[in-house]
Every structure is written in structure tokens, then in C-alpha cells.
C-alpha positions in Angstrom: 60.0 90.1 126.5 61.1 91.7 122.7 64.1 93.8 122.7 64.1 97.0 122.6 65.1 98.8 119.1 66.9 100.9 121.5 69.5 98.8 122.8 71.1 97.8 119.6 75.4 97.1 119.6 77.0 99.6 117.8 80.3 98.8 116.3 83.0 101.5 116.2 85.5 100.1 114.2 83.5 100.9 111.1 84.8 103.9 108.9 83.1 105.2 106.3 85.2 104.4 103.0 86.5 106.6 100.8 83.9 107.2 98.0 83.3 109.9 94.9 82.9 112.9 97.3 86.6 112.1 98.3 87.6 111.9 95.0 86.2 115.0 93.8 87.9 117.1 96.8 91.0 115.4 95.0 90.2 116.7 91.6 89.3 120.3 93.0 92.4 120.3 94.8 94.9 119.5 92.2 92.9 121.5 89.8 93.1 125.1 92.1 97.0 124.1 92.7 97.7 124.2 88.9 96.1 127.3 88.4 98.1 128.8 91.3 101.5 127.5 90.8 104.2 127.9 87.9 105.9 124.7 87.4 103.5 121.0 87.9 106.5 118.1 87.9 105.8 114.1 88.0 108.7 112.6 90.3 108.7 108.7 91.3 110.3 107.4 94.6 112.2 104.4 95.9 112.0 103.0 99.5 108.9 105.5 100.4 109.4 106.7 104.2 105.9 108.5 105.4 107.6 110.2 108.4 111.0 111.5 106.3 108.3 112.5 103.4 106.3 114.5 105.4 109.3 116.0 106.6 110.5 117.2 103.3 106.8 117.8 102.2 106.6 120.7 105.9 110.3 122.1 104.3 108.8 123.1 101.2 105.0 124.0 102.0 105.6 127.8 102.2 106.2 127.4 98.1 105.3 123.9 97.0 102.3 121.4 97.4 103.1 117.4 96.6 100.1 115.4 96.0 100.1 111.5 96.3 97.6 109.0 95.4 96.0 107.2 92.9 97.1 108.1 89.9 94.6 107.7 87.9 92.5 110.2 89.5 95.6 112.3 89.4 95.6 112.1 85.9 91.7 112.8 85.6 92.5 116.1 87.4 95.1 117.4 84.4 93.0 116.4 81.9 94.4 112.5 80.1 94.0 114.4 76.3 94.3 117.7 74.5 90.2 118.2 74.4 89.9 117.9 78.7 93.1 119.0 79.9 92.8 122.3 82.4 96.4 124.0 81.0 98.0 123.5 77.6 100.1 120.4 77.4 98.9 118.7 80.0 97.9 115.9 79.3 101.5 114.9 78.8 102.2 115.1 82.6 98.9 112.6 83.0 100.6 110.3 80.8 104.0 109.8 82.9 101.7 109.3 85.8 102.5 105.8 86.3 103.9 102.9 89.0 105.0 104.7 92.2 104.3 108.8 91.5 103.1 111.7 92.4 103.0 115.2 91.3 104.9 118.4 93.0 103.5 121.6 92.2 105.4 124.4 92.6 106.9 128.5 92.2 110.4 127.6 93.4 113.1 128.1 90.4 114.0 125.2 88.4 117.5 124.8 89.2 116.3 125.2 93.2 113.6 121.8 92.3 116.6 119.9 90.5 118.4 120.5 93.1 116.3 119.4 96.4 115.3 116.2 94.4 118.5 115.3 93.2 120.1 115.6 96.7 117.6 114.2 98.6 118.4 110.8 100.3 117.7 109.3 103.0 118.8 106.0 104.3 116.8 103.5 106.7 116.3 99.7 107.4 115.5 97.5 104.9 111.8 96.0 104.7 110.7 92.4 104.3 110.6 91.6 100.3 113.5 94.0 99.9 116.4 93.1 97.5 119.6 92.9 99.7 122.3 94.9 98.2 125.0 92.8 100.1 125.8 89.9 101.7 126.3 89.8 105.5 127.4 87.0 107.4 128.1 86.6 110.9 131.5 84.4 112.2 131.5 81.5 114.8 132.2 83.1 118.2 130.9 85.1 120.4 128.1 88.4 119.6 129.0 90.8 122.6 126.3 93.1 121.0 123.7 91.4 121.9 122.6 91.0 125.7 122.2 87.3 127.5 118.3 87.9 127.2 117.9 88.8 123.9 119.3 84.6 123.3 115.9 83.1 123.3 114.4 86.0 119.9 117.7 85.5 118.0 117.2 82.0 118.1 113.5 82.5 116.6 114.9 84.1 113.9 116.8 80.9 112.9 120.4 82.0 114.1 122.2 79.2 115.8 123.1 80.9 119.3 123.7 79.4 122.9 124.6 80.9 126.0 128.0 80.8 127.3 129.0 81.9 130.8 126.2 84.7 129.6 127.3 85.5 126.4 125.4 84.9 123.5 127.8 82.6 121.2 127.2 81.5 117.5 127.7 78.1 117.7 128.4 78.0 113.5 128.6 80.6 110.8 125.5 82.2 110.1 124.4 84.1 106.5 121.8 87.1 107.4 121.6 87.5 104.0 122.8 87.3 100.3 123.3 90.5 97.6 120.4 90.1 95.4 117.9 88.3 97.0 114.9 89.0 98.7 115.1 89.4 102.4 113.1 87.2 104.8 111.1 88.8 107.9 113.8 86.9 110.2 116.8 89.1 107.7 115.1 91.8 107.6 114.7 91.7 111.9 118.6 90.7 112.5 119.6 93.4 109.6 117.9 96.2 111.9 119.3 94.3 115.6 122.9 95.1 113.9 122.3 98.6 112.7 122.7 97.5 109.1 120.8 100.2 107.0 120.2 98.9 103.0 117.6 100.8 102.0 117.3 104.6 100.5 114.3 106.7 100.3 115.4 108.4 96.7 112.8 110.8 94.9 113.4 111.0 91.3 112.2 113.8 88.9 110.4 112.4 85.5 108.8 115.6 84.0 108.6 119.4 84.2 105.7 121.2 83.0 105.6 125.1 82.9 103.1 127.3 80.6 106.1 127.6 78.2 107.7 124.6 77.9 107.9 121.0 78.9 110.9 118.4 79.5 111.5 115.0 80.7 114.1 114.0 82.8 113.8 110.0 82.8 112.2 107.8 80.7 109.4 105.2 82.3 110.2 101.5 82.6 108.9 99.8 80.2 106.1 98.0 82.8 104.7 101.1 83.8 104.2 102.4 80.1 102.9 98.8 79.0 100.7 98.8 82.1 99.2 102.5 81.2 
């Protein structure tokens, strides 16, 4: 007996991808906001933290809008030369778009934005692939922080621990890690077990763009500008 057409799987994992329509919504978007705000400024970031971003993003809503993306379709929506940009000058925002950015739009004062930016850190565990901006080593004897079953997982992360009267010993000296290099996902796991924070969600301010004037605060690296 044939199947019937009717009884065909349907997957619901699928998700329709992001296409041109998306893209446009972008454009409009970022186009409206720099009609409606004063100031349009490029800042880069360090350590990106969705949940502390969005946090700072809510704080600032009632005057500001962020956008983050690609940034090439950011840069499509200031206009990348004098003959398509939407405001005067422009185009020189579009060109600082580059590596890890984004734009902040805004009415708040200037001094206010130098502020907020300037001050703003936040510090959190370090990643895998992050550079370790110390070294931390752990001394023969016994880790009293840790609890009897937690023995077996610190062992799968290459420490050399045993159980004594049900403590967790370190039979040896052990290196978690070593300033400057890259941390493994076996570091990076121990790091966060001790409470050892080494990273820092930083924003940093490249560019300010106002209908009078226009100033940069830091120059790019040379890879972004080489990779423009």
C-alpha cells in the first residue's frame, strides 16, 4: 500500500536562516537611530559577556541604543563614502568599523559617554583559548576546598590528587597555568573550581561622531585596518 503524502516527518529543528529581509530590518534600523539621536560612537570590547552587556545595554535604553553585528552591514547602513553616506561625515565612522565593534547611538552628553565607557569593567572567569595573565600553581598537600567527591573530575582534568582519610591530597606540585599562554579546557575548568577570575569585559571608545564635529579616541590595530 503507497504512503500517504500526508504522513510525511517533519523536522523541527530547522530554522529559517537569516537572509536579505533580516538584513534590511538592520539597515532601516540603524538608519532611523541616526536620524534620531545626536552623537553615533564606534567602541570595541574585550572579554564580551552577553548577560553583563545586556545589562549595561537595559541601564542606558531610556537615551541610548547599541547595535551589534556584522559590521559590514553596519557600515552599509552609514553609508562606506561621501556619495552614500545618510549624515555628513559618515563614512568615517564606517571605516573604524572593524575586528570586535559595534556602534552606540546616543543624546547623553559627551563627558556622561566618556565616562560610562571608561569605567565600565567587569571581571569574570577566563574562557578556553584565553591568554593567562598569571601563573598559578598549586603546592603538594592537601586541597580542603575541594570535597572527597569531587576527587574522581579533578583527576580528569590532569591534576595528580588521591584521597586521604577523605581528603583530597595533591600527591605533587601541580601548574594550573602559566602568564602568557593560552589556557587549556582542563585550566580554564580548575581556574573557575578555585574562584580565580582573569578575564575583564572592557568596552573601549574608538570614535565620536556628532553633526558638528568628529574625534577619535584610539587608533585601530594594525590587523583590523590591513584586514578592512
Amino acid at each position: 500500500m503507497p504512503k500517504s503524502k500526508r504522513n510525511r516527518a517533519v523536522s523541527l529543528t530547522k530554522t529559517k536562516k537569516k537572509g536579505r529581509e533580516h538584513k534590511e530590518s538592520i539597515v532601516t534600523s540603524i538608519r532611523e537611530a541616526a536620524e534620531n539621536y545626536n552623537s553615533i560612537y564606534v567602541f570595541s570590547f574585550e572579554n564580551m559577556r552577553n548577560l553583563k552587556f545586556k545589562e549595561f545595554r537595559e541601564q542606558l535604553k531610556s537615551t541610548s541604543r547599541f547595535f551589534l553585528g556584522s559590521n559590514k552591514v553596519m557600515q552599509v547602513s552609514l553609508g562606506r563614502s561621501v556619495a552614500d553616506e545618510i549624515r555628513p561625515g559618515l563614512h568615517k565612522v564606517s571605516k573604524l568599523l572593524h575586528g570586535d565593534a559595534g556602534l552606540f547611538l546616543t543624546n547623553l552628553p559627551k563627558e556622561e559617554v566618556e565616562r560610562l565607557f571608561n569605567e565600565y569593567e567587569e571581571y569574570d572567569f577566563a574562557r578556553t583559548g584565553s591568554i593567562a595573565i598569571e601563573k598559578v600553581e598549586l603546592k603538594e598537600g592537601p586541597l580542603e576546598q575541594f570535597t572527597h567527591e569531587m576527587e574522581p573530575f579533578l583527576r580528569k582534568q590532569g591534576m595528580p590528587v588521591r584521597l586521604n582519610k577523605g581528603v583530597v591530597e595533591l600527591v605533587s606540585d601541580f601548574v594550573v597555568c602559566e602568564e602568557g599562554k593560552h589556557l587549556s579546557p582542563e585550566s580554564a575548568r580548575i581556574l573557575r573550581l578555585l574562584g580565580i577570575k582573569m578575564a575583564t569585559f572592557r568596552l573601549h571608545l574608538i570614535c565620536r561622531w556628532s553633526p558638528e564635529d568628529f574625534e577619535v579616541y584610539r587608533e585601530q590595530e594594525e590587523s583590523d585596518v590591513e584586514s578592512a
